[in-house]
Chimera marker file (.cmm) of the C-alpha trace (Angstrom):
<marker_set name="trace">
<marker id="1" x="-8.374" y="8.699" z="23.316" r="1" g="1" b="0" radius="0.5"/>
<marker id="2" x="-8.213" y="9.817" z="19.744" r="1" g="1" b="0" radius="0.5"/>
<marker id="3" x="-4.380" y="10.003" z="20.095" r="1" g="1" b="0" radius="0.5"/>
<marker id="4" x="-4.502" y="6.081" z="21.000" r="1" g="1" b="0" radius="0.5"/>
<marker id="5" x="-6.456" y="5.208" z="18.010" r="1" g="1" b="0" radius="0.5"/>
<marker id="6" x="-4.274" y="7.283" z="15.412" r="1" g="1" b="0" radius="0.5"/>
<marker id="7" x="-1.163" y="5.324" z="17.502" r="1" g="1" b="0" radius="0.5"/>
<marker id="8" x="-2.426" y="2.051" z="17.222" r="1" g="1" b="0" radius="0.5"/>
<marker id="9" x="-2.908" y="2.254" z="13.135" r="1" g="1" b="0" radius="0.5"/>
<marker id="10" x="-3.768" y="-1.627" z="12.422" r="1" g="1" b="0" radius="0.5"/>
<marker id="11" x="-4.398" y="-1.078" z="8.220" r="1" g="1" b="0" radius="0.5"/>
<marker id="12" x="-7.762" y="-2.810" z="8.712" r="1" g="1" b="0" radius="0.5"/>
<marker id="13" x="-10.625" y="-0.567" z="6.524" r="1" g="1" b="0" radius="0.5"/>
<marker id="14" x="-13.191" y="-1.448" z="3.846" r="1" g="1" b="0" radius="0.5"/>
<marker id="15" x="-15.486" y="0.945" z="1.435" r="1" g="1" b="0" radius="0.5"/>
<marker id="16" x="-18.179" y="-0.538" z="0.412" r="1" g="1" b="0" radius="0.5"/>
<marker id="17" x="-20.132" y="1.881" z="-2.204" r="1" g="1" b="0" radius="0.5"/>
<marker id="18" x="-24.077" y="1.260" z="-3.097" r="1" g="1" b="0" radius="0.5"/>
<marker id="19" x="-24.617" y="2.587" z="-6.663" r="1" g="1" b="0" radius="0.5"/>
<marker id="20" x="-22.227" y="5.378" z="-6.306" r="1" g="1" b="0" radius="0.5"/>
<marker id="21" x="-25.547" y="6.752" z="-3.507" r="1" g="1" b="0" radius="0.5"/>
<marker id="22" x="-24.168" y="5.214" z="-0.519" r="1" g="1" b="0" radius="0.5"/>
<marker id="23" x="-20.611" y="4.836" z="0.688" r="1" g="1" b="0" radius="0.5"/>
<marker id="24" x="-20.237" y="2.554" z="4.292" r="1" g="1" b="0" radius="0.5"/>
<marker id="25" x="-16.558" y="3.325" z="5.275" r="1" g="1" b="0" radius="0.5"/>
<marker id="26" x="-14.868" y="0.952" z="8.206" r="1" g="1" b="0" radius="0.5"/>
<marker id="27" x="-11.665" y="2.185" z="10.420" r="1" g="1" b="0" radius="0.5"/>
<marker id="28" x="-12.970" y="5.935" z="10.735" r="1" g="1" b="0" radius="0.5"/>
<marker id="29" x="-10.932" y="7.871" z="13.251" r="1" g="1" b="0" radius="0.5"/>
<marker id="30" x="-12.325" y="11.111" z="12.778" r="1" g="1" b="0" radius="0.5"/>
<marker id="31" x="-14.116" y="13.482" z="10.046" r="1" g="1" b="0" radius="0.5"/>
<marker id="32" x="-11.894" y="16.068" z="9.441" r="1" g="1" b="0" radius="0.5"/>
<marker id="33" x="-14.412" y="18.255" z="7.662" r="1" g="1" b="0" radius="0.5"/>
<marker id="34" x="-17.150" y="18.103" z="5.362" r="1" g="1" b="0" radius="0.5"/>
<marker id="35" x="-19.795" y="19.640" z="3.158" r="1" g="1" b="0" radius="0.5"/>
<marker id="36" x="-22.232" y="18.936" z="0.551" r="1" g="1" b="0" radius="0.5"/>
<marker id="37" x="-18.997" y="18.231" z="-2.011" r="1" g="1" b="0" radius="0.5"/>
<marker id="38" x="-16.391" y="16.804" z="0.032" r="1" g="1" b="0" radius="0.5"/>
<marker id="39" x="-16.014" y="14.864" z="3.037" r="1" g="1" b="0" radius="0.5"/>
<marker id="40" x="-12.140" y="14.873" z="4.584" r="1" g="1" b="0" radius="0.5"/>
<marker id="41" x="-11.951" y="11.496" z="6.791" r="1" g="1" b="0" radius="0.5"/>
<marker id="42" x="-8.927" y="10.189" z="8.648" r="1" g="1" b="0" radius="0.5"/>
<marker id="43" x="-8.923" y="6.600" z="8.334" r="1" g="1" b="0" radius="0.5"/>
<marker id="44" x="-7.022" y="3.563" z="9.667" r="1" g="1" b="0" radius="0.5"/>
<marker id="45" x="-5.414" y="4.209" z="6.144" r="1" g="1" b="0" radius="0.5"/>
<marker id="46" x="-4.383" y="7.429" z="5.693" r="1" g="1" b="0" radius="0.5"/>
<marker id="47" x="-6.311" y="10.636" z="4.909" r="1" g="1" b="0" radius="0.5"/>
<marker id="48" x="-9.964" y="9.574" z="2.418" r="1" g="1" b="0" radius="0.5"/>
<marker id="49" x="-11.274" y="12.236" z="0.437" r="1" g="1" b="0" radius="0.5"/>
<marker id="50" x="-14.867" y="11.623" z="-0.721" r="1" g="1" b="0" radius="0.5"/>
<marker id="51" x="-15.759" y="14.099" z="-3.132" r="1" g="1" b="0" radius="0.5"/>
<marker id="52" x="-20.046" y="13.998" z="-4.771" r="1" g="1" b="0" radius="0.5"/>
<marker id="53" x="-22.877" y="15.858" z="-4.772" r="1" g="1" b="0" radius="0.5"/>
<marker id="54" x="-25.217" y="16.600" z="-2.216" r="1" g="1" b="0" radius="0.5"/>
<marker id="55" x="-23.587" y="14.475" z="0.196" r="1" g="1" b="0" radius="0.5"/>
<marker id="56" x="-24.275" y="13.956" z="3.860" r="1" g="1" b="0" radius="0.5"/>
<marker id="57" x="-23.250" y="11.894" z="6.424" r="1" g="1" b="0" radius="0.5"/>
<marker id="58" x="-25.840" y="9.733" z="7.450" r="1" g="1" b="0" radius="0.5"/>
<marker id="59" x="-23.937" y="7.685" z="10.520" r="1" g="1" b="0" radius="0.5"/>
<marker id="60" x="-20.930" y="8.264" z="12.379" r="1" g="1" b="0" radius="0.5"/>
<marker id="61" x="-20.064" y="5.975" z="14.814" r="1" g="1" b="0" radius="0.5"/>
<marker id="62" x="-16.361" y="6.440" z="16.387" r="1" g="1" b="0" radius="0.5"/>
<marker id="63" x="-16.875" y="3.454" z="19.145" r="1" g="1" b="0" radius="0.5"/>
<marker id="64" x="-17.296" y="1.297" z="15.889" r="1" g="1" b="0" radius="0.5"/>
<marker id="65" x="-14.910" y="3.177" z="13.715" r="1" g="1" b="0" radius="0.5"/>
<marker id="66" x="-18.130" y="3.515" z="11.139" r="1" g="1" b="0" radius="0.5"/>
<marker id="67" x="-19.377" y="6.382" z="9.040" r="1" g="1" b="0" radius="0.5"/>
<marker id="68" x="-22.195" y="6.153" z="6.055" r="1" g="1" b="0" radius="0.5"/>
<marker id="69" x="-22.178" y="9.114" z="3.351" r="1" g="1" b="0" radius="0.5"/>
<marker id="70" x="-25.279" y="9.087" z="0.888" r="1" g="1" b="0" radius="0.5"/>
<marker id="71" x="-25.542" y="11.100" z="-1.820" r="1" g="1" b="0" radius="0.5"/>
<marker id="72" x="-23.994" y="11.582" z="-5.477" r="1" g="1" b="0" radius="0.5"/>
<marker id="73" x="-20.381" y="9.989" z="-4.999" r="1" g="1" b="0" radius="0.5"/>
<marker id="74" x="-17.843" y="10.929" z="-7.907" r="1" g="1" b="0" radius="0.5"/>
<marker id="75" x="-14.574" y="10.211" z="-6.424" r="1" g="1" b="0" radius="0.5"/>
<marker id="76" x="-12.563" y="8.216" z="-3.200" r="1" g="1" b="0" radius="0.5"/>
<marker id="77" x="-8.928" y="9.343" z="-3.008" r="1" g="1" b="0" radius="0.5"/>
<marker id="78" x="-6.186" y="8.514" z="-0.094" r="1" g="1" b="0" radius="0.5"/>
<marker id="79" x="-4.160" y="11.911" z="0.841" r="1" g="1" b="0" radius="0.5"/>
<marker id="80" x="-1.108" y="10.827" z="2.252" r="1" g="1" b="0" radius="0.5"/>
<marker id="81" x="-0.272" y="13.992" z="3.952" r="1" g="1" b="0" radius="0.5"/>
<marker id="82" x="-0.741" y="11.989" z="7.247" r="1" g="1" b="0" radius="0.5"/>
<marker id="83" x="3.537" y="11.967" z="7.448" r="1" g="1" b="0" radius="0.5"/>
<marker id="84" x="4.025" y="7.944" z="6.191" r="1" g="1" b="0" radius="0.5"/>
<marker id="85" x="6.879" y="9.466" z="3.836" r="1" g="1" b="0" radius="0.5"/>
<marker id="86" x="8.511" y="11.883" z="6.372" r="1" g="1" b="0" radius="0.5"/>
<marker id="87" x="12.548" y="11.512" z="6.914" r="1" g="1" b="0" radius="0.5"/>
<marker id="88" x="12.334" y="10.311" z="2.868" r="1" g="1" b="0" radius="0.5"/>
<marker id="89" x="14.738" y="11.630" z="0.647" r="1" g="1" b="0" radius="0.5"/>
<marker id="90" x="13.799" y="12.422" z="-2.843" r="1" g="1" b="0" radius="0.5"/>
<marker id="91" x="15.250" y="9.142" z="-4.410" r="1" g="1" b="0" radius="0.5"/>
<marker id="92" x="13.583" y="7.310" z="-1.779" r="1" g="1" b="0" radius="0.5"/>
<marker id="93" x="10.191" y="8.904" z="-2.691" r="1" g="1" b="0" radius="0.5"/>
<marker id="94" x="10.819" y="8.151" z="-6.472" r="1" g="1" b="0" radius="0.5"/>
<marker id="95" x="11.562" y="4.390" z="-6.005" r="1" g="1" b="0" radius="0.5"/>
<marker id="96" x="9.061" y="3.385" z="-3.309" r="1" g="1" b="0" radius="0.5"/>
<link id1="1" id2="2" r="1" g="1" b="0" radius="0.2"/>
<link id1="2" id2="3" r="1" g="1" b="0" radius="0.2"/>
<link id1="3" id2="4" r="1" g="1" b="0" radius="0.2"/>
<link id1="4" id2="5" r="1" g="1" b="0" radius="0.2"/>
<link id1="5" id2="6" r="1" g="1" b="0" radius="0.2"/>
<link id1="6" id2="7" r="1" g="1" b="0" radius="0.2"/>
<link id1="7" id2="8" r="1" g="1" b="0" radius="0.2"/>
<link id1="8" id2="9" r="1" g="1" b="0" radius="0.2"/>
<link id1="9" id2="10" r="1" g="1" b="0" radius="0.2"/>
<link id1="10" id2="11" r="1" g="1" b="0" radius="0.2"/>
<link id1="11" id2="12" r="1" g="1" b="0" radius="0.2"/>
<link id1="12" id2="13" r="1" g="1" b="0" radius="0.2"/>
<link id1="13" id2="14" r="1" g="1" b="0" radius="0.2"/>
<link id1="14" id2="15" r="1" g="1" b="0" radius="0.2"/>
<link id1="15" id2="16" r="1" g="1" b="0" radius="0.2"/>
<link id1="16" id2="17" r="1" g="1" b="0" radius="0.2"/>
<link id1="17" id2="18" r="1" g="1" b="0" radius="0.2"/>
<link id1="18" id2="19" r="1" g="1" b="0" radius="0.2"/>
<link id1="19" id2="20" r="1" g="1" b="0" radius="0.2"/>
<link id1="20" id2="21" r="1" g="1" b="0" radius="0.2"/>
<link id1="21" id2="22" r="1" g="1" b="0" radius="0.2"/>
<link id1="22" id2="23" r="1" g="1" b="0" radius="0.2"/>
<link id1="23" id2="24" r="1" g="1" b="0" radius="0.2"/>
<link id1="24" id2="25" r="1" g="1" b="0" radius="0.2"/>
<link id1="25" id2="26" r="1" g="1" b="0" radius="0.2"/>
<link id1="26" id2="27" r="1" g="1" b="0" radius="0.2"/>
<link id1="27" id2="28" r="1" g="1" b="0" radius="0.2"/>
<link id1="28" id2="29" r="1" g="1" b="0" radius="0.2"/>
<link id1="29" id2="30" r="1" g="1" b="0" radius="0.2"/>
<link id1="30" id2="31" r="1" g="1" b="0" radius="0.2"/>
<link id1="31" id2="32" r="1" g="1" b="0" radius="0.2"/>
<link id1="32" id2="33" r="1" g="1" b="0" radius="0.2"/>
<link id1="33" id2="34" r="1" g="1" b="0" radius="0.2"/>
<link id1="34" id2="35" r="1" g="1" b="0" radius="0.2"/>
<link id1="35" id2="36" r="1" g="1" b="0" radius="0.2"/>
<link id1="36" id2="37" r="1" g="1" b="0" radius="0.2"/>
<link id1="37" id2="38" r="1" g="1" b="0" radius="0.2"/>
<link id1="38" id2="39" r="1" g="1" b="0" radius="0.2"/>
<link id1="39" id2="40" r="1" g="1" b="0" radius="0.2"/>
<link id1="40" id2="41" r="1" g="1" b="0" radius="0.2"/>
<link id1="41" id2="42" r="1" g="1" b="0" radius="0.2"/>
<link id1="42" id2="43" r="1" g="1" b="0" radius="0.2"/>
<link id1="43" id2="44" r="1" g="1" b="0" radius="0.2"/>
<link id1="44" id2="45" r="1" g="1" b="0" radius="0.2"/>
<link id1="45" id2="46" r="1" g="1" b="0" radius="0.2"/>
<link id1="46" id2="47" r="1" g="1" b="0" radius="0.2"/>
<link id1="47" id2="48" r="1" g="1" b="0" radius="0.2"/>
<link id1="48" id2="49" r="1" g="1" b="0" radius="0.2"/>
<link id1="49" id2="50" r="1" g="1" b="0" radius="0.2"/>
<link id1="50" id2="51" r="1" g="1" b="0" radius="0.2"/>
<link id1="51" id2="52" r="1" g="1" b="0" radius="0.2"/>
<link id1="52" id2="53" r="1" g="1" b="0" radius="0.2"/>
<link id1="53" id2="54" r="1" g="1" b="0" radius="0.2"/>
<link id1="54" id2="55" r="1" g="1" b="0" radius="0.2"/>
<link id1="55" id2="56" r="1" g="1" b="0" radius="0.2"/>
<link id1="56" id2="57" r="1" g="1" b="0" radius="0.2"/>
<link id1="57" id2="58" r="1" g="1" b="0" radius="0.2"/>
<link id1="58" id2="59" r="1" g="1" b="0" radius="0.2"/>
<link id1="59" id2="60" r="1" g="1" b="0" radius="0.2"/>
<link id1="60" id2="61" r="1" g="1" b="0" radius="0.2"/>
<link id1="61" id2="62" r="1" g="1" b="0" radius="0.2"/>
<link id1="62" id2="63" r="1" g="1" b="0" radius="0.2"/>
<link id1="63" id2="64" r="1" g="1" b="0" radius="0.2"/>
<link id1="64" id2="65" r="1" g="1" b="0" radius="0.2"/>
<link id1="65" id2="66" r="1" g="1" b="0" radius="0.2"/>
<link id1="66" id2="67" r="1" g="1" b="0" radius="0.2"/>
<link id1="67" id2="68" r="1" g="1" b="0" radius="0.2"/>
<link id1="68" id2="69" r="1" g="1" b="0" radius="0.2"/>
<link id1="69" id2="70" r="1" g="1" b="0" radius="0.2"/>
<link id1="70" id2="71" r="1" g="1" b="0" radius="0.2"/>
<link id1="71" id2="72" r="1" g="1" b="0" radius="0.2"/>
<link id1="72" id2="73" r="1" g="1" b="0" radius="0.2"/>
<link id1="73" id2="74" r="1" g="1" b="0" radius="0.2"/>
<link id1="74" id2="75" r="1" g="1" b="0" radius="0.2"/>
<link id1="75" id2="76" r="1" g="1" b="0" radius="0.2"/>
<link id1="76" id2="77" r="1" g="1" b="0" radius="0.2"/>
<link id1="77" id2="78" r="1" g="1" b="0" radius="0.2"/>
<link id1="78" id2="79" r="1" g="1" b="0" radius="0.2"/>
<link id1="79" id2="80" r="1" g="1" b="0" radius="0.2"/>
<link id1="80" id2="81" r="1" g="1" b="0" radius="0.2"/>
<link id1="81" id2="82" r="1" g="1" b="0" radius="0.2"/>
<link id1="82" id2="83" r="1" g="1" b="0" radius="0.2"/>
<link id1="83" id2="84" r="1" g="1" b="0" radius="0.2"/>
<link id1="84" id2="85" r="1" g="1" b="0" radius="0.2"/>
<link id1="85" id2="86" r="1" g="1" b="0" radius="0.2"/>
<link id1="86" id2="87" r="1" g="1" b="0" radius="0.2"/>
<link id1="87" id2="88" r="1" g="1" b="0" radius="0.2"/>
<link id1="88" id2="89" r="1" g="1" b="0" radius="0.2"/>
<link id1="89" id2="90" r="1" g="1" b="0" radius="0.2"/>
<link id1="90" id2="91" r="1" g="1" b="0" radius="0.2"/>
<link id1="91" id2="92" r="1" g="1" b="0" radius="0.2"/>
<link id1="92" id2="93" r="1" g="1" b="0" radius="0.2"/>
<link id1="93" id2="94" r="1" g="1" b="0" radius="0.2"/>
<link id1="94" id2="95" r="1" g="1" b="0" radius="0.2"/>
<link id1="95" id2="96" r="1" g="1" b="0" radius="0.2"/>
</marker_set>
């Protein structure tokens, strides 16, 4: 089933971060890994890192594609080591 939703990629996701304490994150497909600095999260989107302090995931909902972090967040980055630039040359990578 989780093969299906990593498939069916529709590019629909939003972040929505409370006071840099709360971070509500839409079009989850799985949490990769996580501890009290990072959180790895495959998205609709590509790979989200969510890196912080003392975080913890408060709700993770994978029928609803939902997942809440609280804690002290410093930093949301996309990883796009999820393959979008496979079969790329080098120029291709350079002009994109």
């Amino acid at each position: 089933m989780v093969e299906d939703k990593k498939n069916q990629k529709t590019g629909v996701q939003n972040l929505i971060l409370e006071n840099r304490e709360k971070l509500s994150i839409s079009g989850v497909i799985d949490v990769e890994s996580f501890n009290d600095e990072m959180v790895v999260v495959d998205t609709e989107l590509g790979i989200l890192i969510v890196r912080g302090e003392d975080l913890h995931i408060n709700k993770l909902s994978l029928e609803s594609s939902e997942l809440s972090i609280e804690g002290y967040i410093t930093s949301c980055e996309y990883n796009e080591k999820d393959g979008r630039s496979k079969g790329m040359g080098f120029f291709a990578k350079m002009f994109r």
